[in-house]
C-alpha distance (Angstrom), angle and dihedral (degrees) to the residues before:
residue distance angle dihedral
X1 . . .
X2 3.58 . .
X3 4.22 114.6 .
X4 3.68 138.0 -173.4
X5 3.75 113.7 -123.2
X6 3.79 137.1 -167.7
X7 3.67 110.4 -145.2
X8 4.25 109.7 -170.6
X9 3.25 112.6 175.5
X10 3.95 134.4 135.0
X11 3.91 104.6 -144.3
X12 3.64 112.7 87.1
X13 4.10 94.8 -146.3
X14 3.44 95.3 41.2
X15 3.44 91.4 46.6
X16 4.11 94.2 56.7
X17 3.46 90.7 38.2
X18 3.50 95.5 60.6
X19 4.00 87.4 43.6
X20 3.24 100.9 63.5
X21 3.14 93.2 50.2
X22 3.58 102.2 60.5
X23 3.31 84.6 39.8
X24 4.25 91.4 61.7
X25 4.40 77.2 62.1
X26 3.57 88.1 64.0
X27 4.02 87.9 -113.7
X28 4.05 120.6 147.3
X29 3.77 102.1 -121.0
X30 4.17 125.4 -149.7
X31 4.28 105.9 -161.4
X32 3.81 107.5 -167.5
X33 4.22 122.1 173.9
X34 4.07 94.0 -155.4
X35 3.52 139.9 44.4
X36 3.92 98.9 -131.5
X37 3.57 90.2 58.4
X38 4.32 87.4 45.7
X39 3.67 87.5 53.1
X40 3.61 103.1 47.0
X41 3.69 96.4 45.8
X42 3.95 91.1 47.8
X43 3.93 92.1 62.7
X44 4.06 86.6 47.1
X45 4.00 94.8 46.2
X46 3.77 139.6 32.0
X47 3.86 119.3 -122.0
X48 3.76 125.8 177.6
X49 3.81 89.0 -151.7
X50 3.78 149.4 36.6
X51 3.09 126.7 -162.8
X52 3.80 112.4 -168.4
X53 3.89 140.2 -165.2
X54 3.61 110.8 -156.8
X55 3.55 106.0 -154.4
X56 3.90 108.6 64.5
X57 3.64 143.5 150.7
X58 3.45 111.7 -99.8
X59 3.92 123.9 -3.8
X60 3.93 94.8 23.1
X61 3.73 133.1 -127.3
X62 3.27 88.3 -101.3
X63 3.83 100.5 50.2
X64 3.24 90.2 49.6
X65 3.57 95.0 56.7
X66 4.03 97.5 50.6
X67 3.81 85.2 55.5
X68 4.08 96.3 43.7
X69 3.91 80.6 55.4
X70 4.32 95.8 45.3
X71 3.54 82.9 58.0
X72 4.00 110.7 97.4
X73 4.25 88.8 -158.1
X74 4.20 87.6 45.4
X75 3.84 98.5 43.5
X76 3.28 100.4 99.3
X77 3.83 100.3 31.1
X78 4.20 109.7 132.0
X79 3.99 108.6 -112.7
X80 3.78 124.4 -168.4
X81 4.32 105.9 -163.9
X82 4.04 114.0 -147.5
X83 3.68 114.1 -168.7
X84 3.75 141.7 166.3
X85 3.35 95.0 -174.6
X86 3.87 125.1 41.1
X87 3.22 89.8 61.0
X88 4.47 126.4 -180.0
X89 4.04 137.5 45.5
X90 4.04 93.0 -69.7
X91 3.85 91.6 66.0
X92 3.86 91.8 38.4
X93 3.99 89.7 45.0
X94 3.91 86.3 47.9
X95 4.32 91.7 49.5
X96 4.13 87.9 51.4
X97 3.71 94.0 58.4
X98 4.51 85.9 58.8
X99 4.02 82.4 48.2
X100 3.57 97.2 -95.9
X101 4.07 114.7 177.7
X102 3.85 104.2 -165.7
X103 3.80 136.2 14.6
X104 3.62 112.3 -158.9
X105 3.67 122.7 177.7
X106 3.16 125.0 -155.1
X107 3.29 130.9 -58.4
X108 3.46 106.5 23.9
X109 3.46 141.0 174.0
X110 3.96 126.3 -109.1
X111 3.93 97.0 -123.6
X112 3.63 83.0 55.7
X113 4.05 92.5 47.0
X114 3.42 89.6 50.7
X115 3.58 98.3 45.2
X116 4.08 95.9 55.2
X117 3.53 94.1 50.8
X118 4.15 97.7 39.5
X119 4.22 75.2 54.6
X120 4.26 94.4 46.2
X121 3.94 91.3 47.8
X122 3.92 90.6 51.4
X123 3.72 119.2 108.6
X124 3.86 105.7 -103.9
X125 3.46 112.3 -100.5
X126 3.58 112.1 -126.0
X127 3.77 139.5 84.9
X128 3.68 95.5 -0.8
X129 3.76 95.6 61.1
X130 4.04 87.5 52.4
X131 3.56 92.5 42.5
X132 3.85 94.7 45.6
X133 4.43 90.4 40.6
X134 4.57 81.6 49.1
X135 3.89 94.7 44.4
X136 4.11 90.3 50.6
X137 3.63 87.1 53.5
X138 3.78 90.9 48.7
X139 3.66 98.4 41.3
X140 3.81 95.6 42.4
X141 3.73 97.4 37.8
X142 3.13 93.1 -129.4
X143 4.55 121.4 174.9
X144 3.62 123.1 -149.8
X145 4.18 141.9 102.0
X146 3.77 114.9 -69.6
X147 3.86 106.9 -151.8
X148 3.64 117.0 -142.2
X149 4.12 131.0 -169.3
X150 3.76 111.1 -88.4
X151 3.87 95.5 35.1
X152 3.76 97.7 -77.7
X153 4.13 109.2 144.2
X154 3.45 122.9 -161.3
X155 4.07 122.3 -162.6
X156 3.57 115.8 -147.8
X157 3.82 119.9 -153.7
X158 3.88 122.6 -163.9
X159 4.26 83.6 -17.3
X160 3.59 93.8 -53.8
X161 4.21 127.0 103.3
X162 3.63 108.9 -110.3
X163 3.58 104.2 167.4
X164 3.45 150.9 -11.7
X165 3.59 156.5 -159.5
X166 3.92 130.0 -145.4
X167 4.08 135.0 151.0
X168 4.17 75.6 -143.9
X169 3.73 89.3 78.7
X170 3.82 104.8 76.2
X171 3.57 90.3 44.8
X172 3.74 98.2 51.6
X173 4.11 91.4 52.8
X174 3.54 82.2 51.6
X175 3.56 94.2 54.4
X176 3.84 91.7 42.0
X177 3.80 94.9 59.9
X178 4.44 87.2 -108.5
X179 3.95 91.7 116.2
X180 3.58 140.6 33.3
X181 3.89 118.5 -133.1
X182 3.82 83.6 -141.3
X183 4.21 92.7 57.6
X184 3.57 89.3 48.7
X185 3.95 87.2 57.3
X186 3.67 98.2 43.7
X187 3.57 97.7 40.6
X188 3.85 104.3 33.8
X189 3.99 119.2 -172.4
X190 3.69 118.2 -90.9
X191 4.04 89.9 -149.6
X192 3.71 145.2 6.9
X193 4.09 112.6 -88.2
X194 3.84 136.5 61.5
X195 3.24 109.6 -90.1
X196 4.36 86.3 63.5
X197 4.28 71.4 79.5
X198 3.76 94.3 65.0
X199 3.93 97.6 39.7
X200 3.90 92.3 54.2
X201 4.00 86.4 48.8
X202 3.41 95.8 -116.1
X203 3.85 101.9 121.0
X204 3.77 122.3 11.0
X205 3.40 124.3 -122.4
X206 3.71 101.9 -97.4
X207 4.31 93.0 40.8
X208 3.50 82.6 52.3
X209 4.00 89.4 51.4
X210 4.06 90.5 43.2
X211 3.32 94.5 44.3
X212 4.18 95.3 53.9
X213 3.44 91.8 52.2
X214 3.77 90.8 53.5
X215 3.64 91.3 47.5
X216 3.93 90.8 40.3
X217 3.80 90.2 51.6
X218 4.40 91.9 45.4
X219 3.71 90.1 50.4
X220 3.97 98.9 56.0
X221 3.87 94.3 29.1
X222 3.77 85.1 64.8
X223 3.54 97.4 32.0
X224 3.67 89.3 62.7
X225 3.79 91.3 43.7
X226 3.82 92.8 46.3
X227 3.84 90.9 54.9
X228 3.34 84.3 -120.7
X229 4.18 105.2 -179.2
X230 3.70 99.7 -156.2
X231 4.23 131.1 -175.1
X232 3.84 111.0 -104.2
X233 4.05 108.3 -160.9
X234 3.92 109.4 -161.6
X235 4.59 84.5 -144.2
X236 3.86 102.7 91.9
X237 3.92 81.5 -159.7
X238 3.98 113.2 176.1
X239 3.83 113.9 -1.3
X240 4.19 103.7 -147.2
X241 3.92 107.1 -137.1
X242 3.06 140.9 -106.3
X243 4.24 92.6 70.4
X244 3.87 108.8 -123.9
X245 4.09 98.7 -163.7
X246 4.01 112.5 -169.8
X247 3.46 142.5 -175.0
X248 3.50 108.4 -108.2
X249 3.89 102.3 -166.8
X250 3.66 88.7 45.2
X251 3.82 93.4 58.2
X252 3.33 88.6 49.7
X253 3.57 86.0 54.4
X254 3.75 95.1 50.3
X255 3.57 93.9 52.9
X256 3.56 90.7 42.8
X257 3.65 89.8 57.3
X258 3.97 91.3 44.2
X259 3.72 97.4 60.2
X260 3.59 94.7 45.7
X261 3.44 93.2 100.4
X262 4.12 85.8 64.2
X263 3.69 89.8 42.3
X264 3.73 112.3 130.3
X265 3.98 97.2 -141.7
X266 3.95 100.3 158.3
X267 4.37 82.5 56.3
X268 4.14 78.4 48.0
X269 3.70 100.8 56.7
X270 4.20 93.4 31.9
X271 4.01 82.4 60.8
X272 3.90 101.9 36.9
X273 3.63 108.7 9.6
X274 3.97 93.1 106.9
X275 4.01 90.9 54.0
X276 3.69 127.9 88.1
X277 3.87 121.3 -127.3
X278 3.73 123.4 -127.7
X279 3.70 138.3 -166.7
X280 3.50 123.0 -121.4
X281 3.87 141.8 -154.3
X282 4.17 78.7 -103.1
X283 3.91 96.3 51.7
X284 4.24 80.2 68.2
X285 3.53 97.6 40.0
X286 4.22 92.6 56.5
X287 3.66 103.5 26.2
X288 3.59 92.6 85.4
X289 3.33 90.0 48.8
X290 3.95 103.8 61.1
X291 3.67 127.6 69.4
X292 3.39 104.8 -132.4
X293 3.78 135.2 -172.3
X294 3.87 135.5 -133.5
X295 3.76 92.6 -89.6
X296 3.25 99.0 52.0
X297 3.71 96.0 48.8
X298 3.38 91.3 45.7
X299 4.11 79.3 60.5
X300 3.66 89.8 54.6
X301 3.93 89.6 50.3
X302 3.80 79.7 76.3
X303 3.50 108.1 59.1
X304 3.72 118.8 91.9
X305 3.34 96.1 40.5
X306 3.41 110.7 89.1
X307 3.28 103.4 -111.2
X308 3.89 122.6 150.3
X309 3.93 110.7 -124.6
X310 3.47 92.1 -103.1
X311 3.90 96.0 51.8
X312 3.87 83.5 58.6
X313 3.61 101.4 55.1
X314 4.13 86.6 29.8
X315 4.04 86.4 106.0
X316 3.49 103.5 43.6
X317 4.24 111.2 53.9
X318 3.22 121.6 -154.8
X319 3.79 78.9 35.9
X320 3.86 88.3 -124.3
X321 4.25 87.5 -166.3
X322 3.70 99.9 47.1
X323 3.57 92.5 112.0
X324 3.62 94.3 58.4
X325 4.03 84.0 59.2
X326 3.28 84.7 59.1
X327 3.65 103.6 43.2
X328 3.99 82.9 54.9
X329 3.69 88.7 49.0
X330 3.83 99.3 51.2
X331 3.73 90.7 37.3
X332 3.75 91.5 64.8
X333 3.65 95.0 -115.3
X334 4.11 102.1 107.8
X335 3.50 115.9 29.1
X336 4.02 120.1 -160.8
X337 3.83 120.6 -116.1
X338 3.70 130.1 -178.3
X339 4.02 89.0 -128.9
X340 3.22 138.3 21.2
X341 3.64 126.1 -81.2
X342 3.38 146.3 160.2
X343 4.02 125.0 -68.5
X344 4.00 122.7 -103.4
X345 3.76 107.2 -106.5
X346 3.90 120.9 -130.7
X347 3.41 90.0 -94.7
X348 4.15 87.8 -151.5
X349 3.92 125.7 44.0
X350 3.98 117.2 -78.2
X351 4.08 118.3 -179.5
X352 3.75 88.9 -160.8
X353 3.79 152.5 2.8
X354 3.59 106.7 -143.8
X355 3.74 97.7 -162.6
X356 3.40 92.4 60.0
X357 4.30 124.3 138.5
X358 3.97 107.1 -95.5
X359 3.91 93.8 -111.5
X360 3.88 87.0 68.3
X361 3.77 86.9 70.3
X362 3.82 103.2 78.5
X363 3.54 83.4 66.2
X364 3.95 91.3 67.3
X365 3.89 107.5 96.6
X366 3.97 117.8 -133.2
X367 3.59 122.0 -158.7
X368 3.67 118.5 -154.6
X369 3.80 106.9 -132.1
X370 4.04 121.1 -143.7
X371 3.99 131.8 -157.5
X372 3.77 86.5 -94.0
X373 3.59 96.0 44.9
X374 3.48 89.9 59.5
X375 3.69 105.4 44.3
X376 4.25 85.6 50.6
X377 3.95 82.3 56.0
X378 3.71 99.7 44.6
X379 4.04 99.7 42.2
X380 3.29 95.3 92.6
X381 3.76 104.6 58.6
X382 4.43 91.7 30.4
X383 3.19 131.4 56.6
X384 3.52 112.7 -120.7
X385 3.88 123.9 -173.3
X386 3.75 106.6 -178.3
X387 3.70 126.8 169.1
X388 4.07 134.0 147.8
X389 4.39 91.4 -46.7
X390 4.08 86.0 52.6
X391 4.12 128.0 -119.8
X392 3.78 110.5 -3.0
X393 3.86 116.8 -151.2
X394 3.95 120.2 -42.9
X395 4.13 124.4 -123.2
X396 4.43 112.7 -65.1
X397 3.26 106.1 -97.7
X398 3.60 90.0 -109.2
X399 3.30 89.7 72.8
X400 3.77 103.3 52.3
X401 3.37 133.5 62.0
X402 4.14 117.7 -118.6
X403 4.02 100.6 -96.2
X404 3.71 79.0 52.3
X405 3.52 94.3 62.2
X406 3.58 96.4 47.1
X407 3.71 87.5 52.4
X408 3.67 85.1 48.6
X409 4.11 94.8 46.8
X410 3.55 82.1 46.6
X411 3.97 98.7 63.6
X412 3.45 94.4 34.2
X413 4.32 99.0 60.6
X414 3.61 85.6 55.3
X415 3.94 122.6 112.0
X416 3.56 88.1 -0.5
X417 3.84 131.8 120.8
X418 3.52 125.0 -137.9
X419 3.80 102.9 -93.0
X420 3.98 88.9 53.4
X421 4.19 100.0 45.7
X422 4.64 79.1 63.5
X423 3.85 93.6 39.5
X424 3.51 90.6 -103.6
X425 3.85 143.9 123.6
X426 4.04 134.2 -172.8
X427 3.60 89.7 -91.9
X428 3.26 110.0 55.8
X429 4.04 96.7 23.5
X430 4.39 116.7 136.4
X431 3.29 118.5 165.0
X432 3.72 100.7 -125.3
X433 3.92 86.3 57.6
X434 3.60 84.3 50.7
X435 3.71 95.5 47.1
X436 4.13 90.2 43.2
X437 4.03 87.1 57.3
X438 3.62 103.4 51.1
X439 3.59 101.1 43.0
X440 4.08 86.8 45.4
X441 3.81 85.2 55.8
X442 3.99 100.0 45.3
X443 4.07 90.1 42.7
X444 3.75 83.9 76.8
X445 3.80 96.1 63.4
X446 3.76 98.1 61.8
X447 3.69 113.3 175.4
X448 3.55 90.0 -111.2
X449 4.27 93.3 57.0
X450 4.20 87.9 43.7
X451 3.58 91.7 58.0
X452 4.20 92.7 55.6
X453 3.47 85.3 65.1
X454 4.03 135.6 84.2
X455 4.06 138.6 151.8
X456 3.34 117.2 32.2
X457 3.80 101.9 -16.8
X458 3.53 91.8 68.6
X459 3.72 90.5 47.7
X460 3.67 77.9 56.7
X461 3.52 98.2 48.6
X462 3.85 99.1 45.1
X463 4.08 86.2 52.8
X464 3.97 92.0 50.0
X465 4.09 89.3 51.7
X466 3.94 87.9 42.5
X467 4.23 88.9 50.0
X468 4.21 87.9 45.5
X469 4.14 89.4 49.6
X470 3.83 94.2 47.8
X471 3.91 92.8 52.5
X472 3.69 99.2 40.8
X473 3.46 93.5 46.4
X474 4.34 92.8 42.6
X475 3.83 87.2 51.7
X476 3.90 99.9 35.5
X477 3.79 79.7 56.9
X478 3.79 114.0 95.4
X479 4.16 89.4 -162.4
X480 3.83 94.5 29.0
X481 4.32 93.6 50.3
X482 3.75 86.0 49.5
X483 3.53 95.2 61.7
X484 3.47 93.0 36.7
X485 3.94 91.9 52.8
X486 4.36 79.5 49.9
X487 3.51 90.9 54.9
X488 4.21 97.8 45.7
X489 3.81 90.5 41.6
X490 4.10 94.2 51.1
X491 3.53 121.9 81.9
X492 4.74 95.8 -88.1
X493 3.35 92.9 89.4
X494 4.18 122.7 105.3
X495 3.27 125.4 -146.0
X496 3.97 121.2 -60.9
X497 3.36 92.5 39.1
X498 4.11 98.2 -78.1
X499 3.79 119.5 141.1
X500 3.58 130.4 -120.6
X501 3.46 105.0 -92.4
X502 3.76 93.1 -156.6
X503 3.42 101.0 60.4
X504 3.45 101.1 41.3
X505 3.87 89.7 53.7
X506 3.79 88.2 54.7
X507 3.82 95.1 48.0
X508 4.51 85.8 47.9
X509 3.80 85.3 42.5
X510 3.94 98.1 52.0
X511 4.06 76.5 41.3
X512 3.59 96.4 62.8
X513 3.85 97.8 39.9
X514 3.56 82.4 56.5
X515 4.02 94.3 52.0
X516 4.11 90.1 42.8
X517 4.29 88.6 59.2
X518 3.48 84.5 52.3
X519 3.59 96.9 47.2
X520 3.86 96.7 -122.7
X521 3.51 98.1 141.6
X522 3.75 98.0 170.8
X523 3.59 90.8 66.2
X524 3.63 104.0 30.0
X525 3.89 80.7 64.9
X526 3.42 94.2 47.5
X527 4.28 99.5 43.7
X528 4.25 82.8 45.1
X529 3.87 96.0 44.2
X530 4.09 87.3 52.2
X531 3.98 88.8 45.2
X532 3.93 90.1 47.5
X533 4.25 90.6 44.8
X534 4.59 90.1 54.2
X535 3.77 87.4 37.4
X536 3.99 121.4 19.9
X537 3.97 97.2 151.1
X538 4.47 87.6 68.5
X539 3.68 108.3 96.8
X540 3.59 97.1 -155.0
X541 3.68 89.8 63.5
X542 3.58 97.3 44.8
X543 3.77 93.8 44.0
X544 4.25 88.0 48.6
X545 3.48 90.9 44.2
X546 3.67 103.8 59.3
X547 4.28 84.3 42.7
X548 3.65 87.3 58.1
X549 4.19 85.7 41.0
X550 3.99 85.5 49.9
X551 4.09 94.8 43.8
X552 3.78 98.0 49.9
X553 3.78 118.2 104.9
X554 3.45 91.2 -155.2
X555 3.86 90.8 71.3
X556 4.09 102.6 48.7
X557 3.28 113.1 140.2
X558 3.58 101.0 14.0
X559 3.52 124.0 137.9
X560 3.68 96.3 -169.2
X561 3.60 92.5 56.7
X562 4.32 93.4 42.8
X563 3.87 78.4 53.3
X564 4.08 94.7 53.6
X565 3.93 93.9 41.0
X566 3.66 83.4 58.0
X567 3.72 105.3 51.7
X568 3.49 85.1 38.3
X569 3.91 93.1 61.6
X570 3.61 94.2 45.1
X571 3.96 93.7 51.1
X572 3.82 83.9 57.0
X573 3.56 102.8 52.3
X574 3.74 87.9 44.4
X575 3.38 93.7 57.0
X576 3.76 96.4 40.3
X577 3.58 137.0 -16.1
X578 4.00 109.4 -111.0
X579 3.76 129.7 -179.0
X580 3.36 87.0 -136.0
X581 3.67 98.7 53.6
X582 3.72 93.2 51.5
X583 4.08 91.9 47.7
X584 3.82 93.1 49.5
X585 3.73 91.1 50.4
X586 4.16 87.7 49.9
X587 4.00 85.8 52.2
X588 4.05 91.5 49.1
X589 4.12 85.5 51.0
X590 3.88 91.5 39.3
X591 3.77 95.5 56.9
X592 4.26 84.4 50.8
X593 3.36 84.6 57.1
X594 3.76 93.2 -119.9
X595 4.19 98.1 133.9
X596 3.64 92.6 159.6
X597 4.18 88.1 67.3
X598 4.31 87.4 27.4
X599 3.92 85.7 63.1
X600 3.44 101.3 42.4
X601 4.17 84.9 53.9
X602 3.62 89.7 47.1
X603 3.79 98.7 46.3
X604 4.40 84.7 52.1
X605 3.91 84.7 56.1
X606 3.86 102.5 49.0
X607 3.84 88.7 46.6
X608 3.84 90.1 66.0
X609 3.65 92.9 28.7
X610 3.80 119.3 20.8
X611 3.67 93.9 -176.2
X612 3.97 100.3 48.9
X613 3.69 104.5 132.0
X614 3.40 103.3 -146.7
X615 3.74 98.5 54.0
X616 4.07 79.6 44.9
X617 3.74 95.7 60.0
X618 3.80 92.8 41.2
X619 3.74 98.0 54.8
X620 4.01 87.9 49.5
X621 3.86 89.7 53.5
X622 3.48 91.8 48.3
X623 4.15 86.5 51.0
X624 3.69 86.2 50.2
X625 3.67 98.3 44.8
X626 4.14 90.3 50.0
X627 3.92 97.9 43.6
X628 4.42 76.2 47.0
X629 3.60 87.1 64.2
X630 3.76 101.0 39.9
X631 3.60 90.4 56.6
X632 3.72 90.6 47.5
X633 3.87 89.4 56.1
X634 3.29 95.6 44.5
X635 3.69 92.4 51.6
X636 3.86 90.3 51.6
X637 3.67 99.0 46.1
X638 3.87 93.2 46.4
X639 3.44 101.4 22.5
């Protein structure tokens, strides 16, 4: 592979010599007498190579070399040191430390010319090699033992680590706090192996699962980031229970996203900034598979535009998310093009990317779902028998599974008032029955039952909780059951005693507007999520709801509830365009960090409300933020 080399070096023979040498490789050679000249020319022109003479008239070798490695775009630049004069292992110790790849002293032979700088144009082991050895295995399925440094052995199934066996293991859930030195004394292992841990009783079976895939995941995160260069054997041999399954693209990912910080992005973007990036079949295959963050979707916001590489990272210097790029790049997922083109499709059908940017999500469609929906969805899995009175009593729970009782909980809250979801009415209402009722009912979702479920039956599950809250805390209310006895005993209420839905999800909806002003974001959530549950097809509420969702402390850092604000946004803009809808969304992107999208949410607001507040105070942060930066430049171009 051809190279462009910078040659500095003051002897006119030695010089040509070594020219035509490099020049036999088929490299383009550079042959400068002074380092002023070197350095000037090296912020003009990109070299993969210098080759450097230490003792020089002028600006020394050495000199030059301190300022080659002060230079952010130089930093990493190979360098090969010649010298006939600082001669032994202190000077050669001292030229590592500035990233130095040979030290030849003069003379020298050719072989060992040729050998230094075959060795400085090398790719850098590392990472890569790991990376490149782990995404074979992935990509080719491939089974077998993966040997690590300090005896840990990891057996790959069908490309993917399954399990594992390390003397590292007891002492990491030492170190983590999961076992006492003392236990391990008093209740010694009867065998080699893990799951010895869960027969003494010193981890239970599923800590002892949790805690292998954390250890699993630590040991190949750093072996990748220790460019580790480990023994892969194609035998699987004996797989050591318990099975510890992971994810190999997303630990990839996660060590991808760990060495960022050591990422070289300028040497990134002076290599590929000219070319254009383009999805492949691959980027769809994997994308669902990594759990990605707000910066690096707001990477992926970029692609299919065609923009160059540089153009994407043109807005955020020192191009903090370059090495996610790359990640993509190496991963197979983006592939680099000298003009732009047009993106791979899937290739296969795909419902939905979930790493997807958040304006993607008016797109999703939701249904409104009525009482007779719902029974047509749950008859399979309930018993219903319905005749002229309505739906008679559901399966025991001994008979049903747990998402079947949700489902069941489900149908039975609806069209009923308060009094009737406990078994109660006015008449013969007590507290302590009431009390007895609700915590009866929410006994049955134990943590450990809530977490078996996902999808919509969750959704379900969370809005049955939600509905129990609302009434025990309306009729554990002195104040609040007053007014709620007002509102049964007036002339809203339907037949059968059930109360009109609609205006009791106003009255909770002009409740939790109320609560948000004051910054009680507990209850705001709770007054909106009891409007939403009597009237989900308003866009007001739903648009309110997921701001009081977004607002809550309670809910930092939770996926789950990112995920619901979300939905909930898009169901309210699909069911009618709000100003406040549109600002809340700008404030979600705004606290990314993403004001280009923020602003475009904000400007959608103020053109069907120009005095909505929100969208207001985000467009004069944004101002702020911009005039920020121009200062900022200012103050680092001029000083």
């Amino acid at each position: 592979m051809k190279h462009r080399i910078l040659l500095v070096e003051d002897n006119d023979r030695l010089a040509g010599m070594l020219t035509s040498f490099l020049a036999s490789l088929g490299h383009e050679v550079r042959a400068l007498a002074d380092a002023e000249t070197a350095l000037a020319l090296l912020g003009k022109e990109k070299f993969d190579l210098l080759v450097l003479d230490l003792k020089l008239a002028g600006m020394n070798g050495v000199e030059l070399l301190q300022r080659v490695r002060r230079n952010p775009e130089l930093k990493e630049l190979p360098v090969i040191i010649m010298t006939g004069v600082f001669r032994g292992e202190g000077y050669a110790r001292a030229a590592a430390k500035l990233g130095v790849k040979a030290y030849l002293e003069k003379p020298f032979g050719k072989d060992a010319f040729f050998e230094a700088v075959g060795a400085a144009l090398a790719p850098p082991p590392g990472p890569r090699e790991l990376s490149a050895m782990l995404l074979d295995l992935y990509h080719n399925g491939k089974s077998g033992v993966l040997q690590l440094g300090g005896g840990t052995r990891v057996v790959f199934l069908s490309g993917e680590p399954a399990s594992f066996s390390s003397p590292g293991f007891v002492p990491f859930l030492v170190a983590e706090g999961r076992l006492l030195r003392g236990d391990l004394e008093k209740y010694p292992l009867s065998r080699p192996g893990k799951m010895p841990l869960c027969e003494a009783g010193l981890l239970s079976y599923d800590e002892l699962q949790e805690q292998s895939r954390l250890f699993l995941a630590k040991v190949l995160v750093e072996a990748v980031l220790q460019n580790q260069t480990p023994q892969f054997l194609p035998d699987a041999g004996g797989i050591e229970p318990p099975l510890t399954p992971l994810s190999l693209p997303r630990l990839l990912y996660q060590a991808a996203k760990q060495g960022g910080g050591r990422f070289g992005a300028d040497s990134f973007l002076n290599r590929f900034g000219a070319l254009f990036p383009l999805r492949t079949e691959a980027y769809y295959r994997l994308a669902n598979l990594l759990g990605l963050g707000p910066e690096e979707i707001g990477v992926l916001e970029q692609l299919g535009q065609g923009k160059s590489v540089r153009e994407i990272f043109a807005s955020a210097p020192p191009a903090r998310q370059a090495w996610f790029l790359d990640f993509l790049v190496r991963m197979g997922m983006v592939n680099l093009a000298l003009e732009p083109a047009e993106d791979r499709d899937a290739g296969f059908p795909q419902k939905l990317l979930f790493n997807r940017p958040i304006e993607e999500m008016v797109e999703v469609e939701v249904q409104g779902m009525s009482f007779d929906d719902l029974v047509d969805e749950v008859s399979d899995s309930i018993d219903l028998a319905v005749g002229e009175t309505g739906m008679a009593a559901p399966l025991s729970a001994s008979e049903i599974d747990f998402e079947q009782e949700v489902q069941r909980d489900y149908a039975a809250i609806q069209n009923k008032n308060y009094y009737e979801i406990f078994g109660l009415s006015q008449a013969n209402f007590s507290f302590p029955s009431l009390k007895e009722s609700y915590f009866f009912k929410t006994r049955q979702y134990s943590p450990e039952k809530f977490m078996q479920l996902s999808g919509d039956t969750l959704s379900r599950a969370q809005d049955v909780l939600s509905h129990y809250a609302n009434a025990y805390n309306t009729l554990s209310s002195v104040i609040a059951k007053e007014r709620y006895d007002e509102m049964l005993n007036a002339n809203v209420i339907g037949l059968g005693g059930r109360q009109e839905d609609a205006l009791q999800a106003r009255i909770q909806f002009q409740s939790g507007k109320v609560f948000l002003e004051m910054e009680d974001y507990n209850n705001a959530e709770r007054a909106l999520q009891d409007a939403y549950t009597l009237d989900a097809e308003d866009s007001q509420t739903s648009a309110y709801l997921a701001w009081s969702i977004y607002k809550n402390p309670a809910n930092n850092g939770s996926q789950v509830a990112l995920e619901k604000c979300r939905m909930l946004l898009s169901k309210s803009l699909q069911m009618g365009r709000s100003a406040e809808a549109f600002a809340f969304r700008g404030c979600m992107l705004l606290d990314e960090g993403r004001d280009g999208l923020a602003e475009g949410e904000f400007q959608k607001a103020l053109r069907l409300n120009p005095q909505e507040r929100h969208a207001l105070g985000g467009m004069r942060l944004i101002r702020e933020r911009r005039e920020a930066e121009k200062k900022g430049l200012f103050k680092r171009i001029f000083g």
